[in-house]
Backbone bond lengths (Angstrom), bond angles and torsions (degrees), N, CA, C in turn:
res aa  C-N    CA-C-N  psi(-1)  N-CA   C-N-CA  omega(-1)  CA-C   N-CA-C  phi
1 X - - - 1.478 - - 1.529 109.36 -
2 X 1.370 118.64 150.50 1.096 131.76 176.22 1.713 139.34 -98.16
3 X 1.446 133.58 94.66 0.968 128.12 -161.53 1.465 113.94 -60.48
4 X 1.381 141.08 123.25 1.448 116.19 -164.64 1.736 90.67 -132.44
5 X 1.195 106.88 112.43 1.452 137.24 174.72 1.897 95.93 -74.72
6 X 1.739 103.30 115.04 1.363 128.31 175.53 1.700 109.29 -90.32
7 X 1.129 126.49 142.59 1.702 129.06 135.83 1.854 110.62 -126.49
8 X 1.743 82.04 119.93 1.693 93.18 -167.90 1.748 126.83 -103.32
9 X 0.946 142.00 163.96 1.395 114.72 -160.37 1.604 86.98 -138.85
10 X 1.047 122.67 152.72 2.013 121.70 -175.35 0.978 116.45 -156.60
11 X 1.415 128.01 142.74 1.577 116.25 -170.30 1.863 71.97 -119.01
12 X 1.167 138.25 115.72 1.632 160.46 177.60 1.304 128.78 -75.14
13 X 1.848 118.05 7.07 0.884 139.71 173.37 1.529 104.57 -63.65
14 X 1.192 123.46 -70.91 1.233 132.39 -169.25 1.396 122.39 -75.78
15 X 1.278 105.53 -0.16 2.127 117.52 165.70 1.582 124.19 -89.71
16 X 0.739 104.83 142.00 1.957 101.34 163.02 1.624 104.29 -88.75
17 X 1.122 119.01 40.30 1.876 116.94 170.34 1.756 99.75 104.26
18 X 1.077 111.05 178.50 1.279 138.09 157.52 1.603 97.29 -30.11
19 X 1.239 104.81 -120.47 1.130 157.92 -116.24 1.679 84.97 -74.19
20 X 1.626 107.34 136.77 1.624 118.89 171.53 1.661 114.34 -49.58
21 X 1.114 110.09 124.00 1.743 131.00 160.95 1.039 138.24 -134.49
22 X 1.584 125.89 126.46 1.755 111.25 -142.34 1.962 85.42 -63.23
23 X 1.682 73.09 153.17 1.554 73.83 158.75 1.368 123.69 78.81
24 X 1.061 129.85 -34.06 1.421 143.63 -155.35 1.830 97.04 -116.59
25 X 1.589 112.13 146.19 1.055 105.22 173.97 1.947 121.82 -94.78
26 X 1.250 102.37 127.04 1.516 102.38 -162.67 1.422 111.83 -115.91
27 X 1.383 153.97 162.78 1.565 144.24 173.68 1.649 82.06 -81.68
28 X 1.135 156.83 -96.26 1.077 154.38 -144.65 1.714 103.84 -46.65
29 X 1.227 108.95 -34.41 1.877 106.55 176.88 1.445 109.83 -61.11
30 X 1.431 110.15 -44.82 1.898 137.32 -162.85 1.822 90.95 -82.40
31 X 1.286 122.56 -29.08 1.467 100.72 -169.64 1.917 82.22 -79.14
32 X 0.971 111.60 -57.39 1.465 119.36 -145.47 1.424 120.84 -32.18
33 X 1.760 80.68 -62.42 1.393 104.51 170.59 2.140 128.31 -61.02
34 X 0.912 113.81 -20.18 1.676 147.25 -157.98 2.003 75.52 -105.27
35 X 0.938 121.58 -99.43 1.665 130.54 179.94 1.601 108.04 -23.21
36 X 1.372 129.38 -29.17 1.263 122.23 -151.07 1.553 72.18 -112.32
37 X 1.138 144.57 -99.44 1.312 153.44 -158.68 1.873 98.46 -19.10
38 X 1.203 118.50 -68.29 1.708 128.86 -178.88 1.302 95.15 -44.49
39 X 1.528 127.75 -59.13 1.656 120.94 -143.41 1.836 103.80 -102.81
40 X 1.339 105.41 1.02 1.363 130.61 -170.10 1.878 102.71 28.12
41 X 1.286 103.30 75.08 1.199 114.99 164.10 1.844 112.06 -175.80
42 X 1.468 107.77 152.08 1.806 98.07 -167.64 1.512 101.94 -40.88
43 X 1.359 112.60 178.31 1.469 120.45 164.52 1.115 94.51 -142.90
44 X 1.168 118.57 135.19 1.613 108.21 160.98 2.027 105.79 -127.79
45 X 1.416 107.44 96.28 1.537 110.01 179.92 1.924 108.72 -76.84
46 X 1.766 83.59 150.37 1.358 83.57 -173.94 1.919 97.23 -131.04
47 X 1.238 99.48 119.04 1.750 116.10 -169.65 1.789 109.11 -73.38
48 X 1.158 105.94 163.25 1.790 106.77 172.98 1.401 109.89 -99.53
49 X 1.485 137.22 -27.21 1.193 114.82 -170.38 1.989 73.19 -153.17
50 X 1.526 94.71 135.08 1.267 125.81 158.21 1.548 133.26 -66.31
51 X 1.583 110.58 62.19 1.128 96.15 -163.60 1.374 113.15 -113.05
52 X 1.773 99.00 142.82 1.597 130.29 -178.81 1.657 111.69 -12.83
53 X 1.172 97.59 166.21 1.778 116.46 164.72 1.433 97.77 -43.57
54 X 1.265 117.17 152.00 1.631 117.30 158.82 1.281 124.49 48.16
55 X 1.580 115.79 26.68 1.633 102.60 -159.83 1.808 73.33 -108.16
56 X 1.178 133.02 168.90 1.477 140.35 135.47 1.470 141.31 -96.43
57 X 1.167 127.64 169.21 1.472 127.55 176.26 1.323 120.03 -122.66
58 X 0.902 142.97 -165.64 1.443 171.22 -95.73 1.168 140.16 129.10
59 X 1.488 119.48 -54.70 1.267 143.23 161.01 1.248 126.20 -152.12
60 X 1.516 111.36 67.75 1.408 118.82 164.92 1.408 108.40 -87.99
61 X 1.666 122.78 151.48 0.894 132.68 -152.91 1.720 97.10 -125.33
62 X 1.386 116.72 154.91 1.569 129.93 169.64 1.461 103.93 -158.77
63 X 1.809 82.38 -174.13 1.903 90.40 164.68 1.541 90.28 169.32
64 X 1.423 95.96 157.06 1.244 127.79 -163.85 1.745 107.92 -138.10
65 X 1.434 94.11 151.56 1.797 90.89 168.02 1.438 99.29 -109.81
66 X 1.283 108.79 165.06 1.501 133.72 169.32 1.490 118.66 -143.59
67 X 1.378 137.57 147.44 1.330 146.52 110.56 1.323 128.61 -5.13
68 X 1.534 106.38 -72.03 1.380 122.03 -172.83 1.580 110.21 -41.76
69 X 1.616 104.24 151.01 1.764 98.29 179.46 1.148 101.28 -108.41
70 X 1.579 130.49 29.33 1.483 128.20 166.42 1.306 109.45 -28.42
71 X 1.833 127.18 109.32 1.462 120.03 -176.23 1.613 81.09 -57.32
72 X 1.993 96.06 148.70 1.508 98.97 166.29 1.753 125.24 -90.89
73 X 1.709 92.93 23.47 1.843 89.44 157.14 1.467 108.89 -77.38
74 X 1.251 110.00 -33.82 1.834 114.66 -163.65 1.419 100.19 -95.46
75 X 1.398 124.20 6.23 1.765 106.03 176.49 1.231 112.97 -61.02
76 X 1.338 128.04 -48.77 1.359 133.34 -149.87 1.351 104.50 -69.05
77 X 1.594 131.97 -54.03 1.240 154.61 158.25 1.619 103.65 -15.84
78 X 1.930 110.31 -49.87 0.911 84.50 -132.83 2.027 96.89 -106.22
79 X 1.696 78.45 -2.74 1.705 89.09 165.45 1.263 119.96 -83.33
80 X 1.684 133.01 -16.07 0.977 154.21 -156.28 1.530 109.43 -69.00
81 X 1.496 89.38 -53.72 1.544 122.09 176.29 1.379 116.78 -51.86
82 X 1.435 115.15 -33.76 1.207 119.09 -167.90 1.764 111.65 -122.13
83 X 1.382 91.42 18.02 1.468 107.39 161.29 1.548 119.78 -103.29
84 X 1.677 135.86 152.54 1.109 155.08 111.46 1.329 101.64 14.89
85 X 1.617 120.54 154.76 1.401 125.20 173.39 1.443 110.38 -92.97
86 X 1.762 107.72 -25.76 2.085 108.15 167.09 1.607 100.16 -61.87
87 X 0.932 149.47 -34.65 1.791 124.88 -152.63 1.459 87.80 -143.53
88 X 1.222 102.68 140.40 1.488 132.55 -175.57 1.799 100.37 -130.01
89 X 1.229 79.41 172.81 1.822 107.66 173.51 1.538 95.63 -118.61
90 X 1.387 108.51 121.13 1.816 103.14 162.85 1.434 113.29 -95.04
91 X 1.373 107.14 -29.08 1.588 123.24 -160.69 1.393 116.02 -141.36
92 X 1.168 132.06 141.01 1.203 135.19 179.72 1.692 107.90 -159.79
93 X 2.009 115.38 130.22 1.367 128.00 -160.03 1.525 81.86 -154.32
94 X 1.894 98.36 145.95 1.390 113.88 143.66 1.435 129.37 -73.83
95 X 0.868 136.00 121.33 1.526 133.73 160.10 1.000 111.48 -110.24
96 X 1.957 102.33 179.43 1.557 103.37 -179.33 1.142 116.09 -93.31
97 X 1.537 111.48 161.10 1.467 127.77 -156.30 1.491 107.31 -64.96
98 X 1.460 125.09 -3.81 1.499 121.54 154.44 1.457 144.95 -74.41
99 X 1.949 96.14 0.13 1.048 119.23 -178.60 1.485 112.19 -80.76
100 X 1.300 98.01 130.82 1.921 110.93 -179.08 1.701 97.65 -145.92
101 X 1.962 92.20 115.77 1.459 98.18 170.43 1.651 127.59 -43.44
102 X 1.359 118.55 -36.39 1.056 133.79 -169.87 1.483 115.07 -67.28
103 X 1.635 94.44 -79.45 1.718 113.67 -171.03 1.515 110.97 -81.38
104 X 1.758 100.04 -9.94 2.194 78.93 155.19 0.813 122.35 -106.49
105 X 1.503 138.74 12.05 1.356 128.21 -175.04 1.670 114.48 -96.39
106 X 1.080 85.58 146.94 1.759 108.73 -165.04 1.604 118.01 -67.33
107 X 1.414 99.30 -45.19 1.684 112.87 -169.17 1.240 98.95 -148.28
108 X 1.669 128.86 139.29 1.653 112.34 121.83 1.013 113.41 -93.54
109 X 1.614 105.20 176.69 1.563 122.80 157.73 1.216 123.23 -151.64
110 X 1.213 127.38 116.38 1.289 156.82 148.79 1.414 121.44 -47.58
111 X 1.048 109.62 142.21 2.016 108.58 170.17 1.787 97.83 -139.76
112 X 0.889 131.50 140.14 1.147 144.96 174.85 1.777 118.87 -125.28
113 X 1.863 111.84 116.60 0.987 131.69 -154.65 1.112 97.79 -111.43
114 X 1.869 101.74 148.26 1.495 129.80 -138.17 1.886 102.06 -151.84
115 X 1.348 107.27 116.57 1.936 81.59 -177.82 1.275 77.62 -158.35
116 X 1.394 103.93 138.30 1.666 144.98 -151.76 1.535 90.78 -89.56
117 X 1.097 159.99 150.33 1.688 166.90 -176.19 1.451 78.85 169.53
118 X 1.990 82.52 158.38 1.400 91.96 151.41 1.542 123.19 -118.34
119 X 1.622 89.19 -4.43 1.813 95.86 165.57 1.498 102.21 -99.12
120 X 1.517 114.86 169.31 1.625 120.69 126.03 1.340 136.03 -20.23
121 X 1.095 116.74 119.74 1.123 134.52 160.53 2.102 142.50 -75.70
122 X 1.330 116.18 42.32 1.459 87.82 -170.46 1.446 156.97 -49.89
123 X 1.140 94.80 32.69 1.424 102.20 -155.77 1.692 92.81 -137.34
124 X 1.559 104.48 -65.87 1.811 91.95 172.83 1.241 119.64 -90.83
125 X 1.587 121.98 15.57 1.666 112.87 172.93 1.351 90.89 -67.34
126 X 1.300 115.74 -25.84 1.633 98.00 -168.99 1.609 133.52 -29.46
127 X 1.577 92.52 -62.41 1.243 125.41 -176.97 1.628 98.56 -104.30
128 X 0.880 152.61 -32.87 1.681 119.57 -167.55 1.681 90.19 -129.95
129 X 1.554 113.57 165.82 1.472 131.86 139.64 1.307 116.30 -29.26
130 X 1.302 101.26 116.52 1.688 96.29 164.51 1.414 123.29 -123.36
131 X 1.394 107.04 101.73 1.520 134.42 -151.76 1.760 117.97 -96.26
132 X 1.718 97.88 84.96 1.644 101.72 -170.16 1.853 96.76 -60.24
133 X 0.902 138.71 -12.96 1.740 129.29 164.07 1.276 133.85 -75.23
134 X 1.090 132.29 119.21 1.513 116.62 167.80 1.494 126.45 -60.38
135 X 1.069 131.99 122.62 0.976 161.20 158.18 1.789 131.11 -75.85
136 X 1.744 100.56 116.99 0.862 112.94 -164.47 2.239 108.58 -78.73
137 X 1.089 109.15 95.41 1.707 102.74 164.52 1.101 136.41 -51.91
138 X 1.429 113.96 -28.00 1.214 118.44 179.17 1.721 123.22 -78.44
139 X 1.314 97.72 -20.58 1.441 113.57 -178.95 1.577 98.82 -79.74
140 X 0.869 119.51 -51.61 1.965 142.37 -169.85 1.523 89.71 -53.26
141 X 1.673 114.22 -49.97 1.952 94.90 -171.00 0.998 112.73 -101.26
142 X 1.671 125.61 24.10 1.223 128.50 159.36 1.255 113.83 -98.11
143 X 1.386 130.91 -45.15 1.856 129.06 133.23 1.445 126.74 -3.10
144 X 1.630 105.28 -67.07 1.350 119.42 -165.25 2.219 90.69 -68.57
145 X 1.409 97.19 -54.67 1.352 81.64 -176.69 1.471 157.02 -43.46
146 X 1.281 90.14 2.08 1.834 122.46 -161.65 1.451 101.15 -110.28
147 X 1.492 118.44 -23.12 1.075 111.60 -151.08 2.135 81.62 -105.04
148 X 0.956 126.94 -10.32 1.646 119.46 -172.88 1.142 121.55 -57.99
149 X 1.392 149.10 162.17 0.944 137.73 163.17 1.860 113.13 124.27
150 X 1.181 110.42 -151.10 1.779 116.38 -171.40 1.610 88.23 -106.33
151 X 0.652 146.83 148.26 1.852 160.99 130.73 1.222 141.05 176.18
152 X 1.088 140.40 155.19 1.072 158.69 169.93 1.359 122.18 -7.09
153 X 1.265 138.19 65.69 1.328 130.38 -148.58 1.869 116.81 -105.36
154 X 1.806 101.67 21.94 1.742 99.41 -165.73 2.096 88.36 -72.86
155 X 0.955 121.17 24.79 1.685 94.59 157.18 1.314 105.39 -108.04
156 X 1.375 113.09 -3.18 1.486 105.38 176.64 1.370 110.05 -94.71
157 X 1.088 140.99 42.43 1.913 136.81 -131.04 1.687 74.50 -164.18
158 X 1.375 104.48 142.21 1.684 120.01 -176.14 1.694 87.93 -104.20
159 X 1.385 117.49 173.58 1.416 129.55 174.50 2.066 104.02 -72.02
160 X 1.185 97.13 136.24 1.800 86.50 158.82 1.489 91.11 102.45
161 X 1.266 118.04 30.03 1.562 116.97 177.34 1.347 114.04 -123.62
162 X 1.311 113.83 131.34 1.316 120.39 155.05 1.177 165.20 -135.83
163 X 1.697 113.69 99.46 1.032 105.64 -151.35 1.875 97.97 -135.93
164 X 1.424 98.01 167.08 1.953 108.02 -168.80 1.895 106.73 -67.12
165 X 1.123 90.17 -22.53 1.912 70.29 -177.90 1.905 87.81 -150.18
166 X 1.462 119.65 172.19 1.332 115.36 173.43 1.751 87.55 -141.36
167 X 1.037 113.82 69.99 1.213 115.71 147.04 1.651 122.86 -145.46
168 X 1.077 113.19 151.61 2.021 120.59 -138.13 1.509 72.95 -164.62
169 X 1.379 74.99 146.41 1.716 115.26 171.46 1.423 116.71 -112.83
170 X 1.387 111.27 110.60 1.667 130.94 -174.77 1.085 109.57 -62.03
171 X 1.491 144.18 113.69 1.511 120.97 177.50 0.956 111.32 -97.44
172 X 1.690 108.32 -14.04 1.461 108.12 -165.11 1.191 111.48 -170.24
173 X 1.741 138.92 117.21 1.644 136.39 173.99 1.703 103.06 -133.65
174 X 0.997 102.02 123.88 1.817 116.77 -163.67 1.384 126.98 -131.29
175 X 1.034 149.93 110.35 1.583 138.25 -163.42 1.413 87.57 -136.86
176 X 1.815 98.58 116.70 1.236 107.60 152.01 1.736 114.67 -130.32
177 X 1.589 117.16 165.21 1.098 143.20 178.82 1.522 126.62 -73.93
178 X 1.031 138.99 87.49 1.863 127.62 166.28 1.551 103.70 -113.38
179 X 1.697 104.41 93.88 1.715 108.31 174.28 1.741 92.83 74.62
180 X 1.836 89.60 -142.29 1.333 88.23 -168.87 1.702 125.40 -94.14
181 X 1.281 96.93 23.82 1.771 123.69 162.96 1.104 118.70 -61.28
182 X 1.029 131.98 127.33 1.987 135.45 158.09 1.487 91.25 -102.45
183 X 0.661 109.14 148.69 2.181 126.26 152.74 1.335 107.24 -132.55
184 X 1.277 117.82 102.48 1.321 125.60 135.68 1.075 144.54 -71.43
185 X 1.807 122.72 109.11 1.911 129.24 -141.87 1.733 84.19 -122.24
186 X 1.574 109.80 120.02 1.415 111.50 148.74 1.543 108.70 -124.51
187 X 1.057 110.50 157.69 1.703 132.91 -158.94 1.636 102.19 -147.57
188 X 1.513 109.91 84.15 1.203 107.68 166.98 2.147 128.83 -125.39
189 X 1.574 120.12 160.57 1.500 93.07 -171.06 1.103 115.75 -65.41
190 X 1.715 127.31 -14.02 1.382 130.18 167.86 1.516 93.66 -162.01
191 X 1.431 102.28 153.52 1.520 105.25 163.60 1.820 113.94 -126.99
192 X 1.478 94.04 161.19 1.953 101.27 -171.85 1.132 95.60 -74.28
193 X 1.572 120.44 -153.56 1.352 140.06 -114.51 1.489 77.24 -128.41
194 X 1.635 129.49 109.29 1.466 130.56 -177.86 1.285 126.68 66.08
195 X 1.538 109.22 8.34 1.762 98.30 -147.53 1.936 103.64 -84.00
196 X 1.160 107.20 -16.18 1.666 120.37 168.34 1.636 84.24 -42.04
197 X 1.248 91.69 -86.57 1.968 110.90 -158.77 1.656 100.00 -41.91
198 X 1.111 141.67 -59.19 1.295 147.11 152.94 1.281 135.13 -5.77
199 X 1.282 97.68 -59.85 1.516 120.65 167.48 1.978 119.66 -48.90
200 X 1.681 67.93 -67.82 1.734 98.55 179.34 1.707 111.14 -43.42
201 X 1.457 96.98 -51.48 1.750 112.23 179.28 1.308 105.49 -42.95
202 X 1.456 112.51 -57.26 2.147 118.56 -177.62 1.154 89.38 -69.32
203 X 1.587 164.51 -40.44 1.257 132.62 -156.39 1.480 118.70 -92.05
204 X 1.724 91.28 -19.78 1.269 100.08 176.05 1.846 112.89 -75.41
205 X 1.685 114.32 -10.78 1.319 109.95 171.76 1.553 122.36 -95.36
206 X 1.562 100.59 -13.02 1.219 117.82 157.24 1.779 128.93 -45.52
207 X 1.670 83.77 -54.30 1.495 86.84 173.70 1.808 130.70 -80.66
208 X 1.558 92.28 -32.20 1.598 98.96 158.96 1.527 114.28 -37.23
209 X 1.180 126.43 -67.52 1.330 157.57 -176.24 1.577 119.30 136.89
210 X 0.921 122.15 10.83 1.620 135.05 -164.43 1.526 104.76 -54.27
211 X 1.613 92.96 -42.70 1.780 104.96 -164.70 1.890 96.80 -131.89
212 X 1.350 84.67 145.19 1.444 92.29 176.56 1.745 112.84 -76.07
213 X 1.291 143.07 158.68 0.893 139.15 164.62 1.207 129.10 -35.00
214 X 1.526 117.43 -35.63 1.782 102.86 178.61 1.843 110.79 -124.81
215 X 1.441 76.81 48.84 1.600 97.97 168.74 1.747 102.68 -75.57
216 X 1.145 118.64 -49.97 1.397 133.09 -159.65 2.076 104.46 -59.63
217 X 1.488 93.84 -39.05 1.384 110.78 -158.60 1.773 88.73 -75.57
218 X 1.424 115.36 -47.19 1.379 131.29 -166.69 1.598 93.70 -55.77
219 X 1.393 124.28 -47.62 1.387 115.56 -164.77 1.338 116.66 -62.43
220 X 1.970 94.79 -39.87 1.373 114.32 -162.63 1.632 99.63 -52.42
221 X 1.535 128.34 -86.57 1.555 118.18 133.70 1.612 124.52 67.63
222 X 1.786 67.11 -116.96 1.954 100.11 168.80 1.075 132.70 -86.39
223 X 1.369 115.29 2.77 1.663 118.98 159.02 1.417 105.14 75.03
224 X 1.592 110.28 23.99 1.413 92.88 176.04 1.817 117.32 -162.61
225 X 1.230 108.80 123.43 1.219 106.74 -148.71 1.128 132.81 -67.22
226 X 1.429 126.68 130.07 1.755 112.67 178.34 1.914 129.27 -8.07
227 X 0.930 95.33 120.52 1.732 88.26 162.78 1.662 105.10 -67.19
228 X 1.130 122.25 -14.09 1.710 114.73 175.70 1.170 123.78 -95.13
229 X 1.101 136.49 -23.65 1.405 154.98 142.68 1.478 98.64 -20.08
230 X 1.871 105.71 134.04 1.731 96.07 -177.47 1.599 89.26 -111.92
231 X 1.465 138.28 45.45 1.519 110.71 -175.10 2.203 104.16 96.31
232 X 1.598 73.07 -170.41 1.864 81.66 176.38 1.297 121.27 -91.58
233 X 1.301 130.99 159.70 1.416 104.68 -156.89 2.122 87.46 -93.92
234 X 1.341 118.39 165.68 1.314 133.51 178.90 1.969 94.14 -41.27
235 X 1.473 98.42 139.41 1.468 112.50 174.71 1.540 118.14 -59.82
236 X 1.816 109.00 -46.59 1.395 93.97 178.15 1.614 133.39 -50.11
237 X 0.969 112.93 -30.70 1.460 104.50 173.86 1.317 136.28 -66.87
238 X 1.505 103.50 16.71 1.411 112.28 -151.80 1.730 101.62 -136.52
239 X 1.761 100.30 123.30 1.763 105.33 -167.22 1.331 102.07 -149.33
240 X 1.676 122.17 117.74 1.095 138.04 171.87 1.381 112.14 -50.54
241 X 1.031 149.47 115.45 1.247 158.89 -164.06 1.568 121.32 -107.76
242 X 1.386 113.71 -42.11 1.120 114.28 179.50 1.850 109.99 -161.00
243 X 1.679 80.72 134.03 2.072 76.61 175.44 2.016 96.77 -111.50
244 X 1.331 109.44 129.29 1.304 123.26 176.02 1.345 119.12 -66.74
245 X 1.677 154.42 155.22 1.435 143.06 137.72 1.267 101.56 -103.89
246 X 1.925 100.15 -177.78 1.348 111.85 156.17 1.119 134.59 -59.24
247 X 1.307 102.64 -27.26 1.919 124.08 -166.00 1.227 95.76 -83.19
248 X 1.421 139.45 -35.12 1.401 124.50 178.60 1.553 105.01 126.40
249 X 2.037 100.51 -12.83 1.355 112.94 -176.02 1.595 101.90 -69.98
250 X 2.057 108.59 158.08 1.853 91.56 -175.50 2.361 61.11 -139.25
């Protein structure tokens, strides 16, 4: 059998998240089913980062084994075909059978998009925040900066999660400016249950002025979240970008 290492691309509007739920439409439900019908045998794909209702990607990563001797120049083509117009295949490689999207990857990173209007947008609410306030950046990457590093992150963790420890190592939270763009870049070895969107929510009150800059750091701390903080910020703005390895492979 063949381990076949995915990079998937999704516009996340039209999913309830990742991850299979009866009933519910999921990219992991849509590969499975779409994969098994083409290669006429189960599939069972296994994704790198679990992401929310409405969130999107870029370069989320999986893999699956197969039978089939689909040369792997023509896989992509030929799953493509038998995919949805939201989720694609960009990439498709054999690796070795020790490869697991999940438990080898090193880092993701996410950026979460921010654009200043003072109307609606139909076209880029899609994908980013659309923020009738101005918003201060400079305050936002002095926020984010406090928050880097190894710690304790269950205030950044939504209810309904479960996992053995909630502490993650920050490699990286960044807000920069082009016009009336924000990009918000986090780079972590895993993240909890919303805590991207979470984050984003306090920096985004940061920059309002709601919260002072080392409100975020204070929570991180004390385990307990701003009274100014409104929640996570809305999913669309939010797109997995890249899953990291050891090998250097993303």
């Amino acid at each position: 059998m063949r381990n076949i290492k995915l990079t998937l691309e999704y516009d996340g509007t039209g999913f309830r998240g990742f991850q299979r739920q009866p009933r519910l439409r999921t990219v992991q439900g849509v590969l499975e089913e779409r994969f098994s019908q083409v290669l006429r045998e189960p599939v069972k794909v296994i994704g790198a980062g679990r992401t929310d209702a409405g969130v999107h990607a870029a370069g989320q990563v999986a893999n699956f084994g197969t039978t089939r001797p689909v040369p792997i120049e023509r896989l992509a083509g030929v799953l493509n075909a038998a995919l949805p117009s939201d989720v694609k295949v960009q990439r498709c490689e054999v690796v070795g059978e020790g490869f697991h999207a999940r438990r080898s990857a090193r880092s993701r990173r996410y950026a979460y998009a921010v654009i200043e209007r003072d109307c609606p947008s139909p076209l880029l609410g899609r994908f980013a925040l659309i923020s009738p306030m101005k918003l201060s950046d400079e305050r936002m990457a002095e926020a984010a900066a406090g928050l880097v590093g190894r710690h304790d992150f269950r205030v950044f963790q939504a209810a309904g999660s479960e996992t053995r420890t909630t502490e993650r190592t920050l490699m990286r939270l960044e807000c920069s400016r082009r016009g009336e763009r924000i990009t918000i870049t986090a780079e972590a070895d895993s993240f909890l249950y919303q805590m991207v969107r979470l984050m984003v929510g306090g920096l985004l009150a940061v920059g309002r002025g709601e919260l002072p800059p080392g409100a975020l750091r204070a929570a991180l701390e004390s385990g307990e979240r701003p009274s100014g903080a409104k929640g996570p910020a809305p999913a669309c703005g939010l797109c997995l970008m890249q899953v990291s390895y050891e090998d250097g492979s993303a």
